[in-house]
N, C-alpha and C positions, 0 to 999 in steps of 0.2 A: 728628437734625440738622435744624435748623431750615432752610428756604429759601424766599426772599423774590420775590416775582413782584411786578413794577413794572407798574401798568395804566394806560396814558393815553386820555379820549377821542377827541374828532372831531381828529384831524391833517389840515389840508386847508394843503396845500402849492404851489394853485397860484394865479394872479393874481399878485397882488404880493409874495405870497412865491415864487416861482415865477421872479420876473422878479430879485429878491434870491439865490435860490440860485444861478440863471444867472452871476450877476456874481460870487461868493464860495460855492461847493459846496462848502460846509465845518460841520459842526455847531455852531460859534461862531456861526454865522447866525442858526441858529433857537431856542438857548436857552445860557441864563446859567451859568456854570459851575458854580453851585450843583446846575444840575439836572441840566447835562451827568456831575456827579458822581456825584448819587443815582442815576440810569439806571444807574452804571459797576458802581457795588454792588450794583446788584441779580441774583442768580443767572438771570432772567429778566424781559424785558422786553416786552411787550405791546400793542399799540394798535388803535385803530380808523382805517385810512389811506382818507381821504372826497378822494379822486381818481384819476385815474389817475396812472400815469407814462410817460410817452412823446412824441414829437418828431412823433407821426403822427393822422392822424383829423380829421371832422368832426364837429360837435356833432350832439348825437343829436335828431333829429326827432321831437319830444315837442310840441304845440302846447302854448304856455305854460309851458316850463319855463324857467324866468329865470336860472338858475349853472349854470356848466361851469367845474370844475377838471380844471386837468391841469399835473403837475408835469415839469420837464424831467428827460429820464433820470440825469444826476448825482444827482438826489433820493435813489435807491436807495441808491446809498453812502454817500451821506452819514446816511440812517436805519443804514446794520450799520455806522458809525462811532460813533454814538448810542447801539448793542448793543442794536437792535430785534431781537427772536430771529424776532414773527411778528408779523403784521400780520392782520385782516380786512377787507375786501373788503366784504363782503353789506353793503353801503346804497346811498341815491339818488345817488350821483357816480360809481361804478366803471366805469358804460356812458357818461362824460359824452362821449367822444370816438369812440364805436363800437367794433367788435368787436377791430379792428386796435390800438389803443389800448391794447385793455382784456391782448390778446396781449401784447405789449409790456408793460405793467405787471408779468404773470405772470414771462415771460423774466429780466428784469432782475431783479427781486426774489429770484427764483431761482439768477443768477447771483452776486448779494448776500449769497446765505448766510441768507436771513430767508424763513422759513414763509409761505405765504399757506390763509387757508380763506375761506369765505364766497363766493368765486365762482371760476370756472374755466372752463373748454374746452367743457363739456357739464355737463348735472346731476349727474352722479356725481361727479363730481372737485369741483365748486360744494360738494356739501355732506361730501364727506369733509372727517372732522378734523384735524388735524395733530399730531402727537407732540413735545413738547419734553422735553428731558430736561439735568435739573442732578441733582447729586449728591443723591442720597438721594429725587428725584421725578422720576418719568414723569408729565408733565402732558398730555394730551389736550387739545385747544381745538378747538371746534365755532364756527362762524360763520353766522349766518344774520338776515335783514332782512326786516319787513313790508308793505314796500314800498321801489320803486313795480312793479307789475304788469310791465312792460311790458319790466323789466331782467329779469325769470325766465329762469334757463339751463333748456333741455330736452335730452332727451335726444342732439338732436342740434343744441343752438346754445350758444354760450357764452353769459355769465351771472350772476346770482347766485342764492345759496338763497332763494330765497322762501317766508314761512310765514306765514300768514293767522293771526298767535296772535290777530286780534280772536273765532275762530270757536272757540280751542279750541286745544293742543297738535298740529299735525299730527301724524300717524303715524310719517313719513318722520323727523321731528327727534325724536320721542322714541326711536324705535330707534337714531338715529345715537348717542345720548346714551346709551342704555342698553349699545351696543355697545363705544363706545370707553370707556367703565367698565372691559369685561371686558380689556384689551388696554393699563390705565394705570394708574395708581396715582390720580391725581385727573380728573377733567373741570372744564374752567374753561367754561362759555356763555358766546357776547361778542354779545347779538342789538340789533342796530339795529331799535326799534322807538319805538311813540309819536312825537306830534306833534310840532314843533317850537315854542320857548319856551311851554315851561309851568314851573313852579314844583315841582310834586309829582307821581307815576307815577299814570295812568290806572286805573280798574280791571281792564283786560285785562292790561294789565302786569306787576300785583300775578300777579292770578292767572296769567299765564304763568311767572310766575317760580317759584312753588308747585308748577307741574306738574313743570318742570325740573328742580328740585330730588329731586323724588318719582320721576323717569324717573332717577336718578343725579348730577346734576351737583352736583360740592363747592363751585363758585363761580359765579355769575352775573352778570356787570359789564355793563352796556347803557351804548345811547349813544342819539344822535340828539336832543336838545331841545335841545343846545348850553348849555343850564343845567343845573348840578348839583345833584343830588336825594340826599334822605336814603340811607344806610346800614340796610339793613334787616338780619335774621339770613344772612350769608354772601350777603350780595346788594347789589350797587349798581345801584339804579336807572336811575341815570345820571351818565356821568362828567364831562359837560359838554364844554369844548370844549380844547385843547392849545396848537394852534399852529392860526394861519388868518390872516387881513387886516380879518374881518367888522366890520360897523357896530353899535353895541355900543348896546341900548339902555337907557336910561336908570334903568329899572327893576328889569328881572330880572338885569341887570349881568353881562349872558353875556362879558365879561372878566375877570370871574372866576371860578378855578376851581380844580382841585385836580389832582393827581398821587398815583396810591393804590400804598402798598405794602404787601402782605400777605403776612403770615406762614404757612407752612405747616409743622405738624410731621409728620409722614409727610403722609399722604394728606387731613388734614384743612385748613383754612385755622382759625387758632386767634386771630391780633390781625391787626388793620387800623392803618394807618398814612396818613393823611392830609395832603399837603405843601400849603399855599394859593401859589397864583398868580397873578401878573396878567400876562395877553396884552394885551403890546404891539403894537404891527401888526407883524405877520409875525415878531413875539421873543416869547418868554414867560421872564418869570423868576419868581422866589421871590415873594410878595408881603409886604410889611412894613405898618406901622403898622393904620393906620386901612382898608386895604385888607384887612389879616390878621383884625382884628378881624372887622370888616365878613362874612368869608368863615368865620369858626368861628363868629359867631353862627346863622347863617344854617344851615350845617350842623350844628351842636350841637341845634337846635329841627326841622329835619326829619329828624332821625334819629330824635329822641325820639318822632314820631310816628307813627315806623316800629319802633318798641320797641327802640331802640337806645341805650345811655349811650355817647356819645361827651365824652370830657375832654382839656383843652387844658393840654399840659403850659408850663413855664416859655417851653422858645426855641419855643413857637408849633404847636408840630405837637400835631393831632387824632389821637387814638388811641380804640380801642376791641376789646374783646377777646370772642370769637364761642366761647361755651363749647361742647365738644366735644357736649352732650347736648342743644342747644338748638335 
């Protein structure tokens, strides 16, 4: 039995989306029925949520930190109306509003019915994984961020996973990965890492993703540069960006972007499935014409470079398929 897991990247839902949700808490808010539909079909669905949610907190005393998101509590339900199963945490927004905040986020998500990994209460809970389960897959998902420093849950503060992949695999995440292997049928990584707007994955990133892979994990989907990056073997570099308000420039055209479904047959992820989008402020829908173009050229040539054939069928959608020995 085949089962399809929906990945989206940076969801940042506060600001002016935020102030949108406030007025209409309702998932017609934040996307088009097109996508509200592909999310409905998919056995599992998945993100990277780059804010808090809650009514409480002050911004976090960072000299020079310039964003604070923070989505009002209705957010939650409105994501397990969407059929977010789990969300992660571990990136630079989770602590934007303090500990209290970051509580609240936990709470609500929780009472939503949707998974969180990537940060928590204290260290341990930050980097446990979380177990999802559709017919025919127990999917394990690990969550963890390269920064910023300063967000690290310890043993006794809340948090996120922090993992310095510029130095090497920590310890701490290749066991977590190698554990939750023994205890699922697949592991998905979802690490926030690499700069922000870049074009192509770093070399740290290549190679952290190598390690992952070799520590157990069947999928590796990042996020964090708000542009999306080639398709490599059962790896996405990077998913880009979902839903946000952000100033979109001109260039690297982090407006657009994609929504990834992938196919799994037992325990393996076997084809990729690519939907192009354009985020409107604080909307995202399907993207068409010269936008769609615009978004599978773009991904067709950085997959290639990442040894991937990706092909664009008739109604637009990027496919490529991840042979089981490869």
């Amino acid at each position: 039995m085949t089962v399809t897991v929906a990945l989206a990247g940076d969801t940042m839902l506060g600001r002016g989306v935020a102030e949108r949700l406030a007025a209409a808490p309702e998932p017609a808010t934040l996307l088009c029925p097109a996508l509200r539909g592909r999310l409905a079909a998919a056995d599992l669905v998945v993100l990277n949520l780059e804010c808090c949610v809650s009514d409480r907190g002050e911004p976090w005393p960072a000299p020079g930190k310039p964003f604070f998101f923070r989505a009002p509590p209705e957010a939650a339900r409105v994501l397990a109306e969407l059929g977010v199963d789990c969300v992660t945490l571990a990136n630079n927004h989770a602590l934007d509003y303090g500990y209290d905040a970051l509580a609240d986020t936990l709470d609500l998500l929780a009472a939503a019915g949707i998974a969180v990994v990537g940060a928590g209460r204290d260290e341990e809970r930050a980097r446990a994984p979380a177990v999802l389960e559709a017919p025919g897959l127990r999917l394990a998902v690990v969550g963890a961020t390269d920064h910023p420093e300063d967000f690290a849950a310890t043993p006794s503060r809340p948090g996120v996973a922090l993992a310095d992949l510029r130095h090497g695999l920590p310890a701490w995440l290749r066991g977590t990965v190698e554990e939750a292997g023994r205890s699922a049928d697949a592991v998905l990584v979802t690490p926030h890492w690499g700069p922000n707007m870049t074009a192509r994955p770093p070399s740290y990133v290549r190679a952290a993703a190598t390690a992952l892979h070799a520590a157990g994990a069947a999928l590796v989907a990042g996020h964090s540069a708000h542009v999306f990056h080639g398709a490599g073997h059962r790896t996405l570099y990077d998913m880009g960006d979902f839903v946000d308000d952000y100033a979109v420039d001109p260039v690297l055209r982090n407006d657009l972007g994609l929504l990834f479904l992938v196919a799994f047959d037992g325990p393996r992820p076997v084809r990729l499935e690519a939907v192009p989008l354009c985020l409107e402020h604080c909307h995202t829908v399907e993207a068409e014409d010269g936008a769609r173009r615009r978004i599978s050229d773009r991904f067709v040539r950085a997959s290639a470079a990442l040894g991937t054939t990706v092909t664009e069928g008739d109604d637009g959608r990027l496919t490529a398929d991840w042979p089981a020995d490869g």
